[in-house]
C-alpha positions as CSV (number, residue, x, y, z in Angstrom):
1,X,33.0,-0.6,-5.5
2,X,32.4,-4.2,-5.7
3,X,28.7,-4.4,-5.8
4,X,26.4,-6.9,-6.7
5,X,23.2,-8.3,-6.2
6,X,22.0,-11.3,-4.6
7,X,18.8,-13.6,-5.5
8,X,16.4,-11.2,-4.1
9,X,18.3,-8.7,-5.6
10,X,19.5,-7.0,-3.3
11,X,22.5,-4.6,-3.7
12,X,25.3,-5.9,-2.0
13,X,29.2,-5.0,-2.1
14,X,32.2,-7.2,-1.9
15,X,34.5,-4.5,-1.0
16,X,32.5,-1.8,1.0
17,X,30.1,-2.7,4.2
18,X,26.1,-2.0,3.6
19,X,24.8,0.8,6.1
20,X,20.9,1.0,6.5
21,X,19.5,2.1,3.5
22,X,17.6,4.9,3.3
23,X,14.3,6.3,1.3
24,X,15.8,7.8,-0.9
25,X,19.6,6.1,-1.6
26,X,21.5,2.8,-0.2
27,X,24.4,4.0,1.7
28,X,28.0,2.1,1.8
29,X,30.8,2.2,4.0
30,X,34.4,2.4,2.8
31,X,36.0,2.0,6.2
32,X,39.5,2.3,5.4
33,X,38.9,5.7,4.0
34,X,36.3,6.5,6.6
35,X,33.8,7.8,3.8
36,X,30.3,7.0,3.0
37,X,29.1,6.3,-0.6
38,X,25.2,6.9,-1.2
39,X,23.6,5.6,-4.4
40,X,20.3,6.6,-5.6
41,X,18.8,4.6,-8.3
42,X,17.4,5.9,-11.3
43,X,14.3,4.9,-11.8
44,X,12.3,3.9,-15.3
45,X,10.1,6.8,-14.7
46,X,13.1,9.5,-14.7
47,X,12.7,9.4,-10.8
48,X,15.8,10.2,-8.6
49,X,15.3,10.9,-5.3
50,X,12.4,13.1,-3.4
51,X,11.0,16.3,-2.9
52,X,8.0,18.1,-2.1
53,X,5.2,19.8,-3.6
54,X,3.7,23.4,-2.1
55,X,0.3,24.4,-2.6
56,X,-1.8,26.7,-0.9
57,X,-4.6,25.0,1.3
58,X,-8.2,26.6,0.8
59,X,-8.5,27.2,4.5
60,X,-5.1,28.8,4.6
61,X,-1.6,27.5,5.5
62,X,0.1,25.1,3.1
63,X,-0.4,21.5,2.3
64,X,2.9,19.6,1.4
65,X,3.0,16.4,-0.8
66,X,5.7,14.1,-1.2
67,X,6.7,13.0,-5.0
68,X,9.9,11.1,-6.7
69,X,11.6,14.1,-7.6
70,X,13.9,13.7,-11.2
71,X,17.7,13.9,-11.4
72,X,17.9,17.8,-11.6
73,X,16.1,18.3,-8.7
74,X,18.2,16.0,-6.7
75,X,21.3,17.5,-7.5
76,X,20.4,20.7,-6.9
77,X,19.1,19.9,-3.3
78,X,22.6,18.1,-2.7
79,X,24.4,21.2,-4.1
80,X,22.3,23.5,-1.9
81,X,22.8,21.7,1.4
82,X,26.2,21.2,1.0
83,X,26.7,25.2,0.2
84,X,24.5,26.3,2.8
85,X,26.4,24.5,5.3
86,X,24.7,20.7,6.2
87,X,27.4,17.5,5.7
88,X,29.8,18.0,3.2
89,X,28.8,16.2,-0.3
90,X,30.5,15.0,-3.4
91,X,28.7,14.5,-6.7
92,X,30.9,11.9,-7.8
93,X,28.4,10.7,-11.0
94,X,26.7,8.1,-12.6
95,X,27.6,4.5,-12.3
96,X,28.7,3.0,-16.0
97,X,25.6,0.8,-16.4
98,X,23.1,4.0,-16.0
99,X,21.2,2.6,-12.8
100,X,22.5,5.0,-9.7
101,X,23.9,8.5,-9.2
102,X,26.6,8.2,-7.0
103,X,27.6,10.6,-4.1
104,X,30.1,10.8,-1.2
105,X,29.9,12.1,2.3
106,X,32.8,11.9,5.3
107,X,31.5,9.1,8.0
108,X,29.4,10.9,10.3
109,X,29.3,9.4,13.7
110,X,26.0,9.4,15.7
111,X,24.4,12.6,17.4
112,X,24.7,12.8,21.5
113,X,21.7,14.5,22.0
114,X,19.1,14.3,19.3
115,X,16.8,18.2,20.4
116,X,20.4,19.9,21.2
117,X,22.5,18.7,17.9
118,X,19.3,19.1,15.6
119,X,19.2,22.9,16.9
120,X,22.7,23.1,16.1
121,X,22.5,21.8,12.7
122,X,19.7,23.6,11.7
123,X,21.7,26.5,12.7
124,X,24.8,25.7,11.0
125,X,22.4,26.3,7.7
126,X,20.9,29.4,9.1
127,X,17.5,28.4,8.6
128,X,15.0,29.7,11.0
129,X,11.9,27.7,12.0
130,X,8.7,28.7,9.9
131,X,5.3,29.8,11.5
132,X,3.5,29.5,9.1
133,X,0.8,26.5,8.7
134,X,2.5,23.6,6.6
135,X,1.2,20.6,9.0
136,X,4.6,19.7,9.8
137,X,8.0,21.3,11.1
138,X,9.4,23.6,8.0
139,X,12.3,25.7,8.3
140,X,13.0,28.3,6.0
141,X,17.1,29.3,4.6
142,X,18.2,31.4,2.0
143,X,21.1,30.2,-0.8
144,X,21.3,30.7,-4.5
145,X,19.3,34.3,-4.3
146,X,16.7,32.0,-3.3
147,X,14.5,30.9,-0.6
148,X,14.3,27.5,0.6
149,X,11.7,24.9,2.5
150,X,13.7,22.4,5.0
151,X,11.8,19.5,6.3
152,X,12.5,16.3,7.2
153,X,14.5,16.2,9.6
154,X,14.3,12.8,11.5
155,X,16.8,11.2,13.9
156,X,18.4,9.0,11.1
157,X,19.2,12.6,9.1
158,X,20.6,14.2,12.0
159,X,24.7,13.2,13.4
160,X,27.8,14.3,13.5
161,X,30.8,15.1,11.8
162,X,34.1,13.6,12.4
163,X,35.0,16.5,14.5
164,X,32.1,16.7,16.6
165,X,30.0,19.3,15.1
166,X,26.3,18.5,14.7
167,X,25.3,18.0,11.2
168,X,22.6,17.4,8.9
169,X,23.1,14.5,6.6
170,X,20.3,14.9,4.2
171,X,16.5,16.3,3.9
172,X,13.9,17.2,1.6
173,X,14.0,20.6,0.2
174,X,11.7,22.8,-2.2
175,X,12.0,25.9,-3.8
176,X,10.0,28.5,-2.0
177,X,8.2,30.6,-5.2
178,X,8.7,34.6,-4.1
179,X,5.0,35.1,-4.9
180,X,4.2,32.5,-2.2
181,X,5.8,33.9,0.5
182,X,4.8,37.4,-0.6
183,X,0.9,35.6,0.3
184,X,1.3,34.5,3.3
185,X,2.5,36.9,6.1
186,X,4.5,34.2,8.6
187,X,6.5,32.7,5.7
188,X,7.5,36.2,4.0
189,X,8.4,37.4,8.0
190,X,10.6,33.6,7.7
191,X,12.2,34.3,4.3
192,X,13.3,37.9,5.5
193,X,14.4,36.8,8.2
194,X,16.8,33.8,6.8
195,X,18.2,36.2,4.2
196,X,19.0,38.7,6.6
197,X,20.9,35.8,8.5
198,X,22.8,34.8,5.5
199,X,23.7,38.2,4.1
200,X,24.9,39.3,8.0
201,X,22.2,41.9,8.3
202,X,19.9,42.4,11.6
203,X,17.0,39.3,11.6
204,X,13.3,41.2,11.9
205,X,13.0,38.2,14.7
206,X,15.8,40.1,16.7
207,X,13.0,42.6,17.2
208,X,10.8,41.6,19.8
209,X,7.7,43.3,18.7
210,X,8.3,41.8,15.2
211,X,5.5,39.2,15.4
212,X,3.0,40.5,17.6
213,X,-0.2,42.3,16.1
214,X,-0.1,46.3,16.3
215,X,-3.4,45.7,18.3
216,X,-2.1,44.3,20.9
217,X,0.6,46.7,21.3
């Protein structure tokens, strides 16, 4: 891959043009093959990568916390978008000297309209948007036999693949615990209804009564 670093050190690559980098990796462009290499570096700590942290707030609703998530986690959240339906993704593995995890994308182009082609990606992973109070925008999928937490998605994580379709690129996922959502009645009403969309069944939110309180009724 030709890479090196300068006197700041700075990664650079004699072969392959640097693309913005990223929180969480430094991206590089093969343009002859039209593919995108990401490389996330391994940190002393065991770092690789982020994620989030769920915890019940005392007032209700969720808080969310941002942490360095470790190599497992990382590949697990690349597996899971890529299965569930965002950009496809490559593991390809760790570079010989230890320092970065290595993974390849197609070359997305750039989204058209950023509202229309984020609704469209988000559907292409059949997550549905989250109610619940997480003091942020959270959607909710279902892969694995397992809940998930999407967030994260900005501009720079939302494009296009090379046939057109609106895609997401990357995010930051988390686990959703089943004894979570079973607390809090907008997120179980979420999780029900993404694995209903992912195992073709009706989605509760097809119901239009679903969400409004028997009271009111």
């Amino acid at each position: 891959m030709g890479l090196e670093r300068d006197d700041q050190g700075i990664l650079n690559s004699r072969i392959l043009t640097a693309l913005k980098p990223g929180a969480e990796a430094s991206p590089f462009m093969d343009p002859e093959w039209k593919v995108v290499y990401k490389l996330f570096p391994l940190h002393i700590s065991g770092g690789l990568g982020k994620t989030f942290e769920i915890e019940a707030h005392p007032e209700g609703g969720f808080d969310m916390s941002v942490r360095d998530a470790v190599i497992q986690e990382t590949l697990t959240k690349l597996m899971v978008l890529h299965d569930a339906g965002a950009h496809p993704t490559e593991i390809v593995g760790i570079d010989d000297q230890g320092e970065f995890l290595v993974v390849k994308q197609p070359l997305a182009q750039p989204y058209l309209n950023l509202e229309r082609d984020r609704q469209r990606a988000i559907d292409a992973l059949r997550a549905v948007p989250c109610k619940a109070q997480f003091r942020r925008n959270v959607w909710v999928f279902w892969m694995q036999d397992q809940a998930w937490l999407l967030s994260d998605l900005h501009p720079g994580n939302i494009m296009r693949e090379p046939n057109g379709k609106p895609c997401i690129i990357d995010a930051l996922l988390s686990p959703i615990p089943p004894e979570m959502a079973q607390r809090d009645r907008l997120l179980k009403h979420a999780v029900e209804d993404a694995r209903a969309w992912r195992e073709n069944r009706p989605r509760p939110s097809e119901d239009p009564f679903d969400q409004v309180n028997d009271d009111d009724l």
